[in-house]
C-alpha positions in Angstrom: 171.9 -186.0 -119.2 175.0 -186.2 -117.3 178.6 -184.8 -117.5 180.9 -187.8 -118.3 183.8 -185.7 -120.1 185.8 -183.2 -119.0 184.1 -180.4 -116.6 182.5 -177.3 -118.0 185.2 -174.6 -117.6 183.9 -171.8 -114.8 183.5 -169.3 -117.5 181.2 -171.5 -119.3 178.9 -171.7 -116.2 179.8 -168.0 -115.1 178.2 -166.6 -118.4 175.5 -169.1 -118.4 174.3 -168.6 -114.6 174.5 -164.4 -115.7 172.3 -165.1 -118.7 169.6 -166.8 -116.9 169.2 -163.8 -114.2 166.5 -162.8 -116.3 164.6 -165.6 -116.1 165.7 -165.7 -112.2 163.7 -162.6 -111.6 160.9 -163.6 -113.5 160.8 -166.9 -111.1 161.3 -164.6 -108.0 158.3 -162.4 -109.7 156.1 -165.4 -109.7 156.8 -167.0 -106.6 156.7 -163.7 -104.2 153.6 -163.2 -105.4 151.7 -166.3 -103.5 151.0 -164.8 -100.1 151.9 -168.2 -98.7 151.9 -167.6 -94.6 151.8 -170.9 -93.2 149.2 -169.5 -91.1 145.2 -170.4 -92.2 144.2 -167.4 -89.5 146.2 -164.8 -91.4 146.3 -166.4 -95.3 144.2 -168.9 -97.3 146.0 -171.7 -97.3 145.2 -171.9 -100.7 147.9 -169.4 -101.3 150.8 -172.3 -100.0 149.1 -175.1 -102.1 149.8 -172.8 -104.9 153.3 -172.3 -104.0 154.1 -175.2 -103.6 152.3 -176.4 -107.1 154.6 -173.8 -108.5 158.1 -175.3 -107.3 156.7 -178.6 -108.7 156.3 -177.3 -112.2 159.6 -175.2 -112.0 161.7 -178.5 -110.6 160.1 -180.8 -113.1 160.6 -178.5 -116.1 164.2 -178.2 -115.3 164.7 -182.0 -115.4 164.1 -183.7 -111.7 162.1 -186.7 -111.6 158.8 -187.7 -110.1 158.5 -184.4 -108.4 155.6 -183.8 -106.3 153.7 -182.2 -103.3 153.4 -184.5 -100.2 151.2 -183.8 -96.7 152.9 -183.4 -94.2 151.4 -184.3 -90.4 151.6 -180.8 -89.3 149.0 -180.4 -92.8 151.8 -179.1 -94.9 152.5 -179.9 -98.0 156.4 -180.6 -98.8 158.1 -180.7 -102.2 160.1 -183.6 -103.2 161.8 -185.2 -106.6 165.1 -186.6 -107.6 167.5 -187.0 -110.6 169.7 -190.7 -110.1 173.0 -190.0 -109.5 175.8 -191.2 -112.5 177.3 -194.3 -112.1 180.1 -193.9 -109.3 178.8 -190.2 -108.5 177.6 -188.7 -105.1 174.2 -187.6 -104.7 173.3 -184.3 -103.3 170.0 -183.2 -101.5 169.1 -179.5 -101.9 166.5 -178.4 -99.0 164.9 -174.5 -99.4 161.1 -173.6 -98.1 158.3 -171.6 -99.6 156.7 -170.4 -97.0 157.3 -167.4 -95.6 156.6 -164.8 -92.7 153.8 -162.3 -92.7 154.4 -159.1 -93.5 154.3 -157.8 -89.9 152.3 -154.6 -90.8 151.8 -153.3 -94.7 151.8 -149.9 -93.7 155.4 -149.8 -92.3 156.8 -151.4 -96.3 157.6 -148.7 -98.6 156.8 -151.2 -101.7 154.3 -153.7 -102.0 154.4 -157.0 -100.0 154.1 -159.6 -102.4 154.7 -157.7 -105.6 158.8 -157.8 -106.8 159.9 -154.5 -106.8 163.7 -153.6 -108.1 164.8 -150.7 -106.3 168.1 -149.3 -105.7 169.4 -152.6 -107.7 167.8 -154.7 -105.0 164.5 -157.0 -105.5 162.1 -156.3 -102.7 158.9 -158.1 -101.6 158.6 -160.9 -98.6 160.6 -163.9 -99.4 162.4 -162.3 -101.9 165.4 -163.7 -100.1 164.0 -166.4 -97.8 163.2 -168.4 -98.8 161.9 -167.6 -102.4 165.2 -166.1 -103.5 167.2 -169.5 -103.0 164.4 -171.5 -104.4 165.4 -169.4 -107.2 168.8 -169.8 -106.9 168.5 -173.5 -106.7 166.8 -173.4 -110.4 169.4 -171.1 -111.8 172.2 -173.7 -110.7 170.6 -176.8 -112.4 169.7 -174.6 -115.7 173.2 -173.8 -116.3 174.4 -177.2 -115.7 171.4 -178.8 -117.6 172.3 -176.1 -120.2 176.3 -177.3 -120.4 175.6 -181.3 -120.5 173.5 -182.1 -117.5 174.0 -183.0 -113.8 177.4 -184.5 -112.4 175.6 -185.8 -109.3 172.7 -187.2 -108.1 169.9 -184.5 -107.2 167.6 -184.2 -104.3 165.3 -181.9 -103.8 163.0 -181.3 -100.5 161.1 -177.7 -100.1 159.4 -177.6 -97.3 155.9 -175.3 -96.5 155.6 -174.5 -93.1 159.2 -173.6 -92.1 158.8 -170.0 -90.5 155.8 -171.7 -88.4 157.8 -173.6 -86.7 155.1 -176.5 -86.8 157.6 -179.4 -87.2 155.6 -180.6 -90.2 159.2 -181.5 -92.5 160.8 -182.6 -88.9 158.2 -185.5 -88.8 158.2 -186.1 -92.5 161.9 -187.1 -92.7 162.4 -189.9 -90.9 159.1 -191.8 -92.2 160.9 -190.7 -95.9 164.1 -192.1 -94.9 165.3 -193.4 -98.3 163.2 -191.0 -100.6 165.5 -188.6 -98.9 169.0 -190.1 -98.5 172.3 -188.3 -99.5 175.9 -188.1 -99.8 175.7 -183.9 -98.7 173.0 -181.8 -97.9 172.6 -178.2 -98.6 170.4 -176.5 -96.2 169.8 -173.5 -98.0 168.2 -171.1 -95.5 171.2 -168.8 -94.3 173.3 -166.5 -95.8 176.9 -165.1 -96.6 178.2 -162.6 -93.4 177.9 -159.5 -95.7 177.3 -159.0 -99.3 180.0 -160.4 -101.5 182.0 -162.6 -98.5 181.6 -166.2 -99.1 180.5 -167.7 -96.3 179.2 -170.9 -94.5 177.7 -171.2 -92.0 178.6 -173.6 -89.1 176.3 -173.1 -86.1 172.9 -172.3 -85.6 171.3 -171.9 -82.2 168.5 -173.7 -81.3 165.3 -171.8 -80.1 162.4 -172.9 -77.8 159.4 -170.6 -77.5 156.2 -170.7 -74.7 153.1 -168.4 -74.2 152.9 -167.1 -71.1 149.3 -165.8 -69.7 148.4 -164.0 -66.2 144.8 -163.2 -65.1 143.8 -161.3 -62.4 140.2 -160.6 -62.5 137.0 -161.7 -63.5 136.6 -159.4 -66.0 138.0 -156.1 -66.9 137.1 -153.2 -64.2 136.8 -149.2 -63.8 140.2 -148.2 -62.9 139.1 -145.1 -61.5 137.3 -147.3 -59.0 139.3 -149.9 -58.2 142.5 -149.1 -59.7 145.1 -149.5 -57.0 144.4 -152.2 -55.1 143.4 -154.3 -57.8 146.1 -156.2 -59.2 146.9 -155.3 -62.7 148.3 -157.8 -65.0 149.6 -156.1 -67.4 151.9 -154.6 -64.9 152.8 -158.2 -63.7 153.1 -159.5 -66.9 156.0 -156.1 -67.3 157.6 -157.4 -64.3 157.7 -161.2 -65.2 159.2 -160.3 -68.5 161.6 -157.9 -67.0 163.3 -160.8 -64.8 164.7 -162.1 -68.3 166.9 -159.8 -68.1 169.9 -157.7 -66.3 170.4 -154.2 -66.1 173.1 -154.7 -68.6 170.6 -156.7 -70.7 172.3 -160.2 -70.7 169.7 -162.9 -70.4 169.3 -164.1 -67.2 167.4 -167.7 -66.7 168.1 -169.4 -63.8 169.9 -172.7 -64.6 171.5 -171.1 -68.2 175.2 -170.1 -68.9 175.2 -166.2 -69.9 178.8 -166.2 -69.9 179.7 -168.3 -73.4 182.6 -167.0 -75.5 182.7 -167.2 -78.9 186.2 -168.1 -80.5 185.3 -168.1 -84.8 185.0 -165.0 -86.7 185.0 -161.8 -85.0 181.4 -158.9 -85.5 182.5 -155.8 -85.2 179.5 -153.7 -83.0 179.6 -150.9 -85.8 178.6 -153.7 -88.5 176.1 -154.9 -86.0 175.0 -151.7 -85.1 174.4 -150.8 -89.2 173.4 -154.3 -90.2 170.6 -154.2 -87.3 169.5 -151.0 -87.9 170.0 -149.6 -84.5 169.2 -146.0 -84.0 172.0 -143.6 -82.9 172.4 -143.8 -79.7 171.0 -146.9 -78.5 173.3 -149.1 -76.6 173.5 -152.6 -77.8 172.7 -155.6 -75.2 174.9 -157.4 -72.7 178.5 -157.5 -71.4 180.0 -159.7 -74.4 181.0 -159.2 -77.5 178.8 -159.1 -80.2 179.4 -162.5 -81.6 179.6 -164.0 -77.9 175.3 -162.4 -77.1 174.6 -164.1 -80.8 176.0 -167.1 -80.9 177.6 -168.4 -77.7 175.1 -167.1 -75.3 171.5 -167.3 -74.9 168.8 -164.7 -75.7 165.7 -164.4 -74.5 163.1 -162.0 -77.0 159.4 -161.3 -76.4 158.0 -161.8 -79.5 154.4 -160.4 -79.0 152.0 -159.1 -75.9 148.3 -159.6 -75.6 147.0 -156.4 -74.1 144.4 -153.3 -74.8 146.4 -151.0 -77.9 146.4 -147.8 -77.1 144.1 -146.5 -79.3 140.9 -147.5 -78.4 141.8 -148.6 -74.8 139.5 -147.6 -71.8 140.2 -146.7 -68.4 139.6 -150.4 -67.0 142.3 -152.7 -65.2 142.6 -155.3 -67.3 141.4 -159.1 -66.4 144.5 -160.6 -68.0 147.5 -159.9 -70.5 150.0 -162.6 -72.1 153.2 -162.7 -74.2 155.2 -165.7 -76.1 158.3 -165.7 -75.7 161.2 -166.9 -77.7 164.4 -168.2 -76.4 167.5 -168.8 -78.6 170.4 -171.1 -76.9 173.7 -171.6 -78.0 175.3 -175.8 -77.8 175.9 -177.1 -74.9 172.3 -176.9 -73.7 169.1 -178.9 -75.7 165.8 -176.8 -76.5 163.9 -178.7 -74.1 166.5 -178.3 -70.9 166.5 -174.6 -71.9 162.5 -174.7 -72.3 161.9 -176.3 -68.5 164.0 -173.7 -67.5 162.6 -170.8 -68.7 159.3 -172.3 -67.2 160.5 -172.9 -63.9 162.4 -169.2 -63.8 158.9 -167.6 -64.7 156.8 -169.6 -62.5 159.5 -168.7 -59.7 158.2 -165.0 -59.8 154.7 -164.5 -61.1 153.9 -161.7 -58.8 150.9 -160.8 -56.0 149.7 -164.8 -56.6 148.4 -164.2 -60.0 147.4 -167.5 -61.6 149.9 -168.2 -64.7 149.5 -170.9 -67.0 152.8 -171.4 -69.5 151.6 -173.3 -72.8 154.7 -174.7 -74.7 154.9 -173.8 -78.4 157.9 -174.9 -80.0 161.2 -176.4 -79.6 165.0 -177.1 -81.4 168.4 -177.9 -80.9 171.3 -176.2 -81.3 173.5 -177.7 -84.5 176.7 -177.9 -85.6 177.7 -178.2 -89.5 180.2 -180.0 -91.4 183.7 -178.5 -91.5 185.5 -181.5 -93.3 185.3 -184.3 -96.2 185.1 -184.4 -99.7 181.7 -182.4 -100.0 183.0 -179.2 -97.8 186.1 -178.9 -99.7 184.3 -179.0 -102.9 182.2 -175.9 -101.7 184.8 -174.0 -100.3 186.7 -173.8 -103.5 183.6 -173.8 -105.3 182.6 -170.5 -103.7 185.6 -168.9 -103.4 185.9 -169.4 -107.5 182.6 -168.0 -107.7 183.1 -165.1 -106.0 187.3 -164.4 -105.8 187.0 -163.8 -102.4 188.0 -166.1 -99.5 185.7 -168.7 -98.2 184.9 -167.7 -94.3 182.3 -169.3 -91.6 180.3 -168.2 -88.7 177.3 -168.8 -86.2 173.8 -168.0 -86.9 171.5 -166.9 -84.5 168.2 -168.3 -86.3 167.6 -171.9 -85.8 166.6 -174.8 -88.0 165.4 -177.6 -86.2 165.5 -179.6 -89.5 169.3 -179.3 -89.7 168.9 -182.2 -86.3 166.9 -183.9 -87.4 169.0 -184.5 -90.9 172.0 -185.3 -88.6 169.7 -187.9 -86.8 168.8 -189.7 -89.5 172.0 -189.4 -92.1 174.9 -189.3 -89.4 177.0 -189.8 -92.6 176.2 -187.2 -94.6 177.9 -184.0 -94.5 175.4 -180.9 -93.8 176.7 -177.2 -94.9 174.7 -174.2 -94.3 174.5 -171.1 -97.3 172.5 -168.9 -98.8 170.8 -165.4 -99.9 170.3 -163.9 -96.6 173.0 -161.6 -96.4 172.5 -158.7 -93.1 170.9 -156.1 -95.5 167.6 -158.5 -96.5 165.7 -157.7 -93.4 164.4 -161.2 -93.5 161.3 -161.3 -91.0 161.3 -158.0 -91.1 158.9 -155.2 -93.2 160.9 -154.3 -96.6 162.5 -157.8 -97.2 164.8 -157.7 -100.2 167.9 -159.6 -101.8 170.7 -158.5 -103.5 170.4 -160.1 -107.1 174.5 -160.6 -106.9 174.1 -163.3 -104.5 171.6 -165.2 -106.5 173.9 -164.7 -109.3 177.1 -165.8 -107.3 175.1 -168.6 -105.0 173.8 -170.3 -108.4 177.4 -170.2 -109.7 178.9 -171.9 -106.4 176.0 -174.4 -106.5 176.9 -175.7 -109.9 180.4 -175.3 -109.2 180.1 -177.4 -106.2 177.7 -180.1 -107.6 181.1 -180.4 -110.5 183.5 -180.0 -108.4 182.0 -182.9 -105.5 181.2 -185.4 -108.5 185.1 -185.3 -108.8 186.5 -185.3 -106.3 184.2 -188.5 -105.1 184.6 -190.7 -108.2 
């Protein structure tokens, strides 16, 4: 099942990858509909089992070997199977993830969560673009090569089930798998191209920490028509303990981190921000840099969630105790756990009035840097600039992967690129998720470009 002869010429692959966009949708159909949040308190986990029983059956019936579902120690289950590489040829491990984020309140979608819906020539639903969508794209790729005399390299495949949890199940899985996982490149696809159509790569991630912070105050919640005042309220010391995060300008401010980084790659221009965040008119954006220096050369502090009385059905009672988590995403130059201790030690600095704080830690990650050089990068860049006549371009991320470290850990040979679906306009993590089918169509063409062009240029 593998290409000895001459390559298949792009058009080949071009028409083929556009004929199977059919069955790409009916894939994406499929898998958006398992509801599978990582999370047993918000899903039955029976609904990631299912998903990931799903990319087994789709992997093996497009021709990878001894696929299966393997625990994980965070309770996970990861997806992993192989092809051998050709004699001479470079083998290639292709990472995507299953799992995806809640939907973060039904009522603010305008479709259904976990039903496709096409729309405006978009595909809507959550994890319709990550990570489902590049599951899908990932399929599409080998079909058309499998369909135009089988695979030029060596395939990998690892799809991990507890990504957006953050729970480090994959992290711990990889380096007891060494060998079951070893490569010549790796293709971490769980990014995206800088806007819709632009080729891009991406070459830094930020790495992210996160802690849950808790004040208490009182014994239990009283009247606060009878003791308000004197009574120290938590919720307004939690206000002020998050506030100190930040300036009045809204740069980050934790004692012991650089706020002042300067990022010298591609340029993001505030009105493309401002439209690909969805920022209402008239809202200033954060801090005293430039857009690309807050997301990618400085850090950013964000509270992700408070624990406090909603407003309706709250009572007129001081409360006994309020919390928050808080996430914190650091450019390189600083590891997750230095910028953890000193987020900590800022916070516990200025809990006000002598309420009693306890700080549990929750997650940490690195910040990483990609692979701009070797045989496997070039073979992608002119793979994707083929596949989509456009010039191949880089840039940051602000999401982290701790993964991407722990891959560099363990293969310090391999080359690791970053790419994918996730283009500004998906609103990944956000209510109304979608992907534009294009970059499906135009992903799945670089992939199977790349895997040709690589076994190449290697042999």
């Amino acid at each position: 099942m593998s290409t000895k002869g001459a390559p298949v010429p792009v058009k080949t692959l071009r028409d083929t990858v556009g004929e199977l966009m059919g069955q790409a949708k009916d894939d994406l159909a499929e898998l958006v509909a398992f509801q599978s949040v990582a999370d047993p308190k918000q899903y039955p986990p029976e609904e990631c089992k299912k998903a990931a029983d799903w990319v087994v059956d789709a992997f093996t019936e497009v021709g990878l070997q001894d696929v299966q579902a393997s625990l994980t120690p965070d309770g996970s289950h990861c997806v992993h199977g192989h092809y051998p590489a050709p004699h001479g040829a470079p083998t290639v491990l292709l990472y995507c993830h299953y799992d995806v984020q809640p939907p973060l309140g039904e009522d603010a979608w305008t479709v259904p969560v976990f039903e496709l819906t096409e729309r405006d020539g978009r595909w809507y639903g959550r994890g319709s673009a990550d990570c489902k969508g590049n599951i899908v794209m990932h399929l599409t790729a080998l079909r058309a090569l499998r369909a135009n005399g089988g695979f030029p390299c060596g395939i990998k495949l690892i799809c991990e089930g507890s990504e957006e949890q953050g729970t480090g199940g994959l992290e711990a899985f990889v380096p007891d798998n060494v060998e079951l996982l070893r490569a010549d490149t790796i293709l971490v696809v769980d990014t995206g191209n800088f806007a819709v159509g632009v080729p891009t790569l991406t070459t830094t991630l930020r790495g992210m920490t996160s802690i849950d912070v808790r004040v208490d105050a009182l014994a239990s919640p009283m009247h606060s028509g009878m003791f308000g005042g004197p009574a120290p309220d938590p919720v307004v010391g939690l206000i002020q303990l998050l506030a100190t995060l930040h300036d009045a300008q809204g740069n980050t401010t934790v004692d012991g981190l650089d706020n002042t980084g300067v990022w010298t790659g591609v340029d993001y221009a505030a009105e493309q921000f401002r439209s690909d965040a969805n920022v209402l008119d008239g809202v200033e954006l954060m801090g005293d840099g430039s857009v690309a220096d807050m997301l990618w050369a400085r850090p950013s502090a964000t509270v992700l969630g408070i624990d406090v009385p909603p407003v309706v059905g709250s009572s007129a009672a001081v409360q006994a105790s309020a919390a928050a988590r808080i996430s914190l995403r650091i450019p390189n130059g600083v590891t997750g756990n230095a910028a953890q201790d000193a987020m900590i030690a800022h916070l516990e600095a200025r809990v006000p009035w002598g309420l009693r704080c306890s700080i549990e830690r929750v997650a940490v990650g690195d910040p990483f840097v990609g692979s701009l050089s070797g045989p496997g990068y070039e073979a992608m860049k002119a793979a994707m600039e083929e596949a989509y006549g456009h010039e191949q371009t880089t840039e940051g991320q602000g999401g982290s992967i701790p993964l991407c470290n722990v891959f560099a850990e363990t293969y310090p040979d391999a080359e690791i690129m970053l790419l994918g679906v996730e283009e500004p306009q998906c609103l990944i993590h956000a209510p109304n998720e979608s992907v534009d089918p294009s970059e499906i169509e135009h992903l799945a063409l670089s992939e199977a470009l790349f895997l040709e062009n690589y076994a190449r240029a290697v042999r």
